[in-house]
N, C-alpha and C positions, 0 to 999 in steps of 0.2 A: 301180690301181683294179680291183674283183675283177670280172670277168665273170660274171652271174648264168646260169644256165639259162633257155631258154625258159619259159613261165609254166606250162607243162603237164605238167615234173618236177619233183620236191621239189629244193631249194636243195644245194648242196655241202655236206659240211663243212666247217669251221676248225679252227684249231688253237684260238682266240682265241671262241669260239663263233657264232652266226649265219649267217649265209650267207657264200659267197667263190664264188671261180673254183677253175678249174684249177690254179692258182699254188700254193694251198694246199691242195687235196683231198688230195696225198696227204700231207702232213705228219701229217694225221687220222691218216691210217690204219695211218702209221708205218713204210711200206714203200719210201718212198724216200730219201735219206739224202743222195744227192747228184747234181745236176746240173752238166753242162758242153755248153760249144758253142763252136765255131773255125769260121772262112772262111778259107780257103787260097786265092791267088793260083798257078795253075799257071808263068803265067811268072815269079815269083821263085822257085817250087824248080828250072826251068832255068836260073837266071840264077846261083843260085850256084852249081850243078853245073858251069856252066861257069868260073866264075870260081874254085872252090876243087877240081872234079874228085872222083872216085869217095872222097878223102878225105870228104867231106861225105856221099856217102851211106854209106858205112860206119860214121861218128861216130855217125848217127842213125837207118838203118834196120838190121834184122838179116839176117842171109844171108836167109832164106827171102822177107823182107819184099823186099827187092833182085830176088830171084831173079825174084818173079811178076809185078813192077811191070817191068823186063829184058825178061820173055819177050811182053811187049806192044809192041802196034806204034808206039803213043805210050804211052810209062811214067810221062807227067808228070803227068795229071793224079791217073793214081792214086797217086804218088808223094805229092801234095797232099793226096789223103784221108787217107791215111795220116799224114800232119804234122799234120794236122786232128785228126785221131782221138785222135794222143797228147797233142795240148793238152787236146782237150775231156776225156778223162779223166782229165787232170793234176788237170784244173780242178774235177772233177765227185769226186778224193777229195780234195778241199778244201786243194791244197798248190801247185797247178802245179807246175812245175819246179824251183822253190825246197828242194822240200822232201827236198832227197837222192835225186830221183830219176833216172837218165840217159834219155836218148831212146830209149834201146833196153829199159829199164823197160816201155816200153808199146809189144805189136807187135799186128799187123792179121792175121789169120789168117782162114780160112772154114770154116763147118760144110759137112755135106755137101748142104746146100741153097744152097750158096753165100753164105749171109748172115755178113757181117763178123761178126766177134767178136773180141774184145780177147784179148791173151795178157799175162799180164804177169809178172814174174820176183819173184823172192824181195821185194826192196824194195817193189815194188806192191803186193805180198800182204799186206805187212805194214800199210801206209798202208790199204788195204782195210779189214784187221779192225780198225783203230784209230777208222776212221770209221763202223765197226758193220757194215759192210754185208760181204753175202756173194756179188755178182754186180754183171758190169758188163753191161751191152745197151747197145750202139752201132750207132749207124745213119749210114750216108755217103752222098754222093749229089755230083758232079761234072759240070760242063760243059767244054768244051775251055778254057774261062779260069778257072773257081772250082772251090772245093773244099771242102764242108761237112762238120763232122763232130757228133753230139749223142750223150751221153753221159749215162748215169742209173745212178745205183750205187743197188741195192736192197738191203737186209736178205736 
């Protein structure tokens, strides 16, 4: 059901015309293309780390990604964003992991403000332009037990 604006700004757009929420504002506008989101449980990325060892972070993070989650005092939970992150953007170019792409497809990097950004390799790039869009913005956010990640592929 759409959420309406307070009664004091005019109504959203639809795609469908009339009023809506946020749900479909930006389909209007035509600038978002796709959506993803994941919760990550920190202690199952320890629990297989211990049960299958640095084979498991190598299958699915990439050196750099390894390197910076390593050089923390506790590596797991951002370990968990990171798993998070490459779901929600599996999810968000409309394929998850299904779609020919490996773990290491999708990696977690920072600009110089420190805010996550998606890196992602040839195969993503390509799912990318296929699903229109020319940009990913991701956002994480972790407690020492979970690990969220949200994902919006734009035009």
């Amino acid at each position: 059901m759409p959420v309406n604006p307070p009664p004091d700004q005019p109504p959203l757009p639809t795609t469908a015309g009339g009023t809506g929420g946020a749900a479909t504002a930006g389909a209007a506008t035509g600038t978002v293309v796709g959506v993803g989101v994941d919760l990550a449980e920190v202690a199952r990325m320890r629990g297989i780390h211990e049960r299958h060892g640095d084979a498991f972070l190598e299958r699915v993070f990439t050196a750099a990604e390894r390197a910076y989650c390593l050089s923390l005092a506790d590596p797991w939970p951002s370990f968990a964003a990171r798993w998070a992150a490459k779901e929600a953007v599996a999810k968000a170019l409309g394929t998850g992991f299904s779609g020919g792409l490996d773990f290491t497809s999708i990696a977690v990097a920072h600009d110089a403000a420190g805010a996550p950004v998606a890196v992602l390799d040839a195969k993503a790039r390509t799912l990318l332009a296929a699903r229109g869009g020319a940009a990913v913005h991701l956002s994480l956010t972790h407690t020492a037990a979970l690990a969220q990640a949200f994902a919006v592929v734009t035009r």
